[in-house]
Structure formats: C-alpha cells, structure tokens
N, C-alpha and C positions, 0 to 999 in steps of 0.2 A: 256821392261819387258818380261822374259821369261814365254812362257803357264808353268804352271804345276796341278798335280793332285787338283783339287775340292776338291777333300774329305781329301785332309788333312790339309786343311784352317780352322780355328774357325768361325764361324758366320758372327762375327763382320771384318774378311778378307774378306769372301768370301760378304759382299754385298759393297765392295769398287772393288774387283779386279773382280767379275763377270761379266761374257759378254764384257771384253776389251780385245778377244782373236785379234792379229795383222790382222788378214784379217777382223773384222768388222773395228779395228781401223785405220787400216795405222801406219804412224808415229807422230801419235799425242794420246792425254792422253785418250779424248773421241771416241765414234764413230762419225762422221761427220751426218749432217740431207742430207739425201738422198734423195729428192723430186723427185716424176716420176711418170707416170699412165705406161707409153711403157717402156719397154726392149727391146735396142734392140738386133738383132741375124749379126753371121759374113754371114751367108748364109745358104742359103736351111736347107742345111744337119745338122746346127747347130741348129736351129729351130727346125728339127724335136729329135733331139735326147733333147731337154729341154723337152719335150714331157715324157720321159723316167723317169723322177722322179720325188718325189715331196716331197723335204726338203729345212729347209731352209737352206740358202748358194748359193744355184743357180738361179741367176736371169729368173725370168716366162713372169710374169706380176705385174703392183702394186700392184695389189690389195693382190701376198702373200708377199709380202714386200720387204724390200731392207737393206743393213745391218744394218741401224739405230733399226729397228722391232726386226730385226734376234736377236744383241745383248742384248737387255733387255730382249726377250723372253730367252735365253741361261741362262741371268742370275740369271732367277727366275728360273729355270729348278737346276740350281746348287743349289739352297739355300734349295732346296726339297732333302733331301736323298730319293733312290728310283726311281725319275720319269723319264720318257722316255722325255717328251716334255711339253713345254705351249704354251695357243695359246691365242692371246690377243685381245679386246674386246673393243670397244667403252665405255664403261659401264659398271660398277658391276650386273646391273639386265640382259644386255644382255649375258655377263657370265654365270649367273645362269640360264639363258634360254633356250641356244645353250648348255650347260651341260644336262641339264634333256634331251632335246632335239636327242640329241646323243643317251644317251640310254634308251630312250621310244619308245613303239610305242601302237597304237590304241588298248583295250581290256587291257593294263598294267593296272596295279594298281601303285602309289607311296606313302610312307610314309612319313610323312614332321611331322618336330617337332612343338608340340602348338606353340612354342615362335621365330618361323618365323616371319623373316625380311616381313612386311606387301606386297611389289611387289612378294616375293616369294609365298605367299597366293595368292596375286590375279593371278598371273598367271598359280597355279596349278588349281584354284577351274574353272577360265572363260577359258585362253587358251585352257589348258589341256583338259581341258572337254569336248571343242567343238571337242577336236581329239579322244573324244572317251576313256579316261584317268581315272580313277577314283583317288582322292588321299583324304587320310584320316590322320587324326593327332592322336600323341601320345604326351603324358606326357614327359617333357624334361627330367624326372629323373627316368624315366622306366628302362632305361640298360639292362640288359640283359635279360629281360621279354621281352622284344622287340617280340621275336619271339612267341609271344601266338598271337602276333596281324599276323601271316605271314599267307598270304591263295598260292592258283594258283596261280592269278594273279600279285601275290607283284613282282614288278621286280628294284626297288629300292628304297633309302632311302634319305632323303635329311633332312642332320643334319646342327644345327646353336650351335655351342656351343663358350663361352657365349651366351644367346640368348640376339640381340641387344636391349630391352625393359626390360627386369626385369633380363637377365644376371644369368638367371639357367647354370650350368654346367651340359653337357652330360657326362656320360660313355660312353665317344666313344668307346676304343678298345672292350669294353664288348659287343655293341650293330652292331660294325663290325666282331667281330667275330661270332654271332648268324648270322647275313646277310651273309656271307662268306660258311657257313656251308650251308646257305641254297639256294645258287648262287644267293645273290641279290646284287646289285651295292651298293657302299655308298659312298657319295655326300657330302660334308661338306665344308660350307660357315665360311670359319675363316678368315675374315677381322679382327676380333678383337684383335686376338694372333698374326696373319700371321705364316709363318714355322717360325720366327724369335724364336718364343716363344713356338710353338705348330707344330711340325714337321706332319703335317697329315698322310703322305703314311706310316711313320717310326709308326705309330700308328694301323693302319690297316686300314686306309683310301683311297678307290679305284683313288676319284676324289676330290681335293682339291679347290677351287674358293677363289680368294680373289677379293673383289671391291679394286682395285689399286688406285682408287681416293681418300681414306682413307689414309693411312701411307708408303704407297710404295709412290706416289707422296708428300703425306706431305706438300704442298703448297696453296690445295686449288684453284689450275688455272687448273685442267686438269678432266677429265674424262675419265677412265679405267677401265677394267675387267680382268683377266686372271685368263688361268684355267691348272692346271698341274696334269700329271696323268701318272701312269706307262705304262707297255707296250703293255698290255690287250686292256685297252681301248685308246690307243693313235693315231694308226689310223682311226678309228673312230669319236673322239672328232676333229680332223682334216680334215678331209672330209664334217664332218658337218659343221665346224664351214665353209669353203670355199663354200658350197653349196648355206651357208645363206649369201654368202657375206659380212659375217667379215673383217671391217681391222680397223687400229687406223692408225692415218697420221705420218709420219714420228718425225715433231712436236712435239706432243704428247707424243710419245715414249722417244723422248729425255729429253723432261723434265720430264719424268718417273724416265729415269735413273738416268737424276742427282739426282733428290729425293732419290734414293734409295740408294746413297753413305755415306748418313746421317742416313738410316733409325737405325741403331742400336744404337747410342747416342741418337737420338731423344724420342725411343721407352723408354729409359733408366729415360729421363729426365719428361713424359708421367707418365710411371709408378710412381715415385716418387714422384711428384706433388702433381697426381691423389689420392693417396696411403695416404698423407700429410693435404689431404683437407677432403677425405672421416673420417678420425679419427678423425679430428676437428668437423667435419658436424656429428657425432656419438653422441657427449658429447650435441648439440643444443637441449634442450628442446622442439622447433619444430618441428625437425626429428624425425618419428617413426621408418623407416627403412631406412637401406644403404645397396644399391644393389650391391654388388662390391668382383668379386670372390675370392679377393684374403685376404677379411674380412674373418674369423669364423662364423658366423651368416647368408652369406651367400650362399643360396639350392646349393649344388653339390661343396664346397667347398673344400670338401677332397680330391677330384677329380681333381679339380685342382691345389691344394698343390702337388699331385701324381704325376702329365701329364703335369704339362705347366711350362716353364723357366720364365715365370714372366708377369705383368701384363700389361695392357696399359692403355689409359687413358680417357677410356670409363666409366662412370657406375651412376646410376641413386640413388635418394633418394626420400625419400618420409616425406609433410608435412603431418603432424599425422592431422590437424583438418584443412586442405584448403580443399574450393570448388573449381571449376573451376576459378569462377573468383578471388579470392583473390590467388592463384598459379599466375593467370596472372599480378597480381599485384607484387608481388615479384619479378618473373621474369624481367619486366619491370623496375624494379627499378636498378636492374645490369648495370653497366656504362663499365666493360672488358669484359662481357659476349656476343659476338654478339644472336638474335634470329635467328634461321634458322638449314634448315636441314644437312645433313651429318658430319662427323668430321673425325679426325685425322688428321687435320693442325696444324700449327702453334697456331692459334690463338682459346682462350676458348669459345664456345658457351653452352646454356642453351636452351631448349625445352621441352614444356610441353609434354607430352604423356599419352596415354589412353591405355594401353594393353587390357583393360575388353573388347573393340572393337573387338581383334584381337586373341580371342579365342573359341575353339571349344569341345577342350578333357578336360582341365582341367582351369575352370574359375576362372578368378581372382577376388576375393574378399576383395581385402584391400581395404576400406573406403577413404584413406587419397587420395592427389593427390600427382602423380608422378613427379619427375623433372630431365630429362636427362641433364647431366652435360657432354662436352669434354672438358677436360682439358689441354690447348696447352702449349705453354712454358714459358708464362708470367711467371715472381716469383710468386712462389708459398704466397707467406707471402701479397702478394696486390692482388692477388684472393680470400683469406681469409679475407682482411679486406671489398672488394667488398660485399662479402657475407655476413659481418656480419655487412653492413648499408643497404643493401635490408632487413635483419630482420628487424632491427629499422624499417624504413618506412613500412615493413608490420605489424608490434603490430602498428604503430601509426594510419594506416585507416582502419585495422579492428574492427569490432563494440565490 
C-alpha cells in the first residue's frame, strides 16, 4: 500500500489506513507490538546525536515509544484536520490531566463547564488548587457570554460537550472564539463525538482529549487517553506529557489500533440503536426526559444539529416518579444491560447517576431519577424488549 495524502481520504478511509505508513508497518498489514524499555545506539557518536531531537520515528528510549505507539499516535493526528501531533496516555483522566497541566501554571485561573466529567472536577477543585489554580464553572449553554465570566487570571477553558451526565451541547466555536480573542487555551473533552463526528481544532478548538478507552478501543479490554493539538501548543503538550512520564505499553496501543479500523461502522451502528431506543424510551409513560442531543427537546440541540456528523451512543433518561431505590430496582432487573462504569464497547450497560452531586453554577433540579444508558451492538429490537420487562417488574414491586 502506497503513503498518500490524509486529507483527501473520507473519515471512514482514513481510520482504516491511518498510521499504517510502511516504516511503522514493514511488510505486513499492521504495525508489529514492539516490546522494549533500551534502544539500542551503533556507537558513541550515534547516541549522542538521538540526543538532537525529539519526534516520533526515532528510536530514544521506551518510554517515547517504538513504532507500535508512533503508529496509532500518527493515526489519530490524521483523523484531526489541523493538528500538529498526539500524545497518548494510560487513561482518559490522565489525558485530561497532563492537558490542563501543559498549560497552567500556579496564580492561572481555569474555566471548566458545570456538566464536567466528575474526575475532571475533582482534579481541578483538589489537584489544581494545591498548585495554586483557581477554577470556577460556567453554565454549559452560556456560549459566547463566556467572556463576561474572563478576569487576569483566566488562562483557559476546559469544555465537555455533550456533557457525559445530562448531555447539554456547548457552543463551542462561539465560546472558542471569545477565548481566542482574549488569548485563552480551549480544552475540549469529546469522547463522546470523537473528531469522527466532531472535528474539534476544525471548530476552533486549541486542545482536543479523547478517553480512547470509550470508542477508539471499543472493546472494553484496554485503558487510554490521547490528546491532539495544533502547533502552538504541541511542543509543549509533549514535553509535558514526557516530564510526567507518560507512556501506554506497546500492547495497549495495538489493540487501540485495531479498535480503531472499526471505529466508523461501529460509531454508525451506536448512533442508530441508541437513536432507535431513545424514541421508543420517549413514548414510556415512565420516562419524563430523554437526554440525547441529537432529540429536539434536548438543551443545545440546535447546536448540535449545526456542529456535529452524528450521534453516538451515549445518552441518559429519566424516571419521572423513581427514588433512588426503585431506579435501582429497574435497573437490576435488565438481563443485556451490564451495571458498571465507562462505555463505548461493544456491549450495553445502564448506570444510575446523580448530576445534582456534581454541580456548582447552575443546579439541577429534576425530581425524577436519572438513568445512563450505553448502547452497544446488541439488536437493537432485544434491548427494547429488555427494557420494556424491567418496566413490568418495576410497576409490579412498586407500592
């Protein structure tokens, strides 16, 4: 397979033939798992001149990787229009970390959206703070008011659009352009869309993060971060991330990739499911709301009708008259729904959540209880009928 240009691959090209340029790959389809802590050098003189730069491609040490890394990092760099590089992460929260991380420092201020992914809260309010940080929260649907909240100290922004709990849409380009005008970073956490769906930098997004444990892996067996960004902040975001001793194992990275030869069928099949089940769960007498951007009905909707390629298959609903424990009751009664945290695998999970916990600017007041649904690939039509004998069994031990 001959290189040729990235940019003029569709989507769905470019996350099959990304990062299988012939020097990661060899003569074979994938990149090979590279296992190594030493590089080694032919001599002296070779030694010192690896000293000389610091990309990937040229073997250092493991810890900046080896072309199994190199490749998946290249290929998430292509799927970005815009960015210079990515650099990848044990972990979506360690992503989000070693991002802020980059460009803060002690006296900054950061803004971070109410409907922050809960680690991203805790790490600005305690981390943050011990360094001396101040960060304070905006309403996820402020847009381009953004800037009445900008003082000194603001020196950037850290957007989550959908927000992963109640799934507000941001005006991002509205609220990057106000930041941009007034030289502040902006940060945006789109696991949810990924650039599959939601191109960030092409938006006006400085620093993009995706948790790759969600839909870039898709499997469910791996743990990842990465974070892509143009060429401002890209040495930078790399120096840091090596300071802090970032890496993901060879491993890791490979079953990244193969995840990610899938990711645009999968995201497809996600969307429509999800899309298939939320209309169904709309007409339930139970249901008061259905959280799901790519509904009418729900906050920042138009905005994502606007700004995003389509949906994934994330999104939350709510019983109009559960407590706590009769939500747990339902829940429990699902036989395809695993319990437990994260999504974007294969397979459907249900979790209860509390956003009223995980807010500060603007609180939530729905009565009902929430219920985060991922919807994996199962047929859609026996996640529907799962769903609708957890009703029965919930009308039947309700008082």
């Amino acid at each position: 397979m001959a290189d040729d240009d990235s940019g003029l691959k569709k989507p769905a090209t470019q996350v099959v033939t990304g990062g299988r340029r012939k020097n990661w790959t060899g003569a074979v389809v994938n990149p090979p798992i590279w296992r190594g802590s030493t590089h080694l050098y032919e001599n002296v003189a070779d030694l010192r001149e690896g000293l000389k730069t610091n990309d990937d491609g040229r073997f250092f040490y493991g810890r900046r990787g080896s072309p199994t890394q190199w490749s998946l990092a290249d290929a998430l760099t292509e799927m970005e229009p815009g960015a210079a590089g990515t650099m990848l992460y044990p972990s979506g929260v360690a992503a989000i970390s070693c991002a802020l991380l980059a460009v803060l420092n002690p006296g900054d201020e950061i803004l971070l959206t109410d409907s922050s992914y809960d680690p991203s809260r805790s790490f600005a309010d305690a981390f943050l703070k011990r360094m001396g940080i101040t960060a304070r929260y905006y309403d996820p649907l402020i847009g381009a008011d953004i800037a009445e909240m900008f003082g000194p100290a603001t020196k950037a922004i850290l957007m989550e659009s959908p927000g992963s709990l109640t799934f507000e849409v941001q005006d991002v380009p509205a609220i990057c352009k106000a930041a941009n005008a007034a030289g502040i970073v902006t940060l945006l956490d789109n696991t949810w869309a990924t650039s599959r769906f939601f191109p960030a930098l092409q938006h006006g997004v400085d620093i993009a993060i995706t948790a790759a444990t969600k839909y870039i892996v898709g499997h469910s067996d791996v743990m990842m971060g990465a974070v892509t960004t143009h060429d401002k902040y890209w040495p930078r975001l790399r120096r840091t991330a090596q300071q802090l001793g970032q890496v993901v194992s060879p491993d890791d990275a490979y079953l990244a990739a193969r995840g990610l030869r899938t990711l645009d069928v999968r995201l497809r099949q996600h969307e429509a499911s999800a899309l298939e089940i939320a209309r169904w769960l709309k007409q339930r007498s139970e249901v008061g709301l259905v959280l799901h951007p790519a509904l009418p009905d729900c906050p920042g909707h138009d905005i994502w009708k606007r700004d995003f390629k389509g949906a994934s298959g994330l999104f939350s609903f709510e019983l109009a008259d559960a407590d706590e424990h009769s939500r747990a009751v339902f829940i429990d009664a699902l036989a395809l729904f695993g319990i437990g945290y994260s999504w974007g695998g294969f397979e459907s999970l249900a979790l209860p959540v509390d956003p009223a916990k995980h807010r500060s600017a603007v609180p939530w007041t729905r009565r009902g209880a929430l219920v985060r649904l991922n919807i994996g690939l199962e047929d859609p039509a026996d996640l529907i009928a799962d769903l609708a004998k957890a009703f029965e069994y919930y009308h039947s031990v309700s008082p």
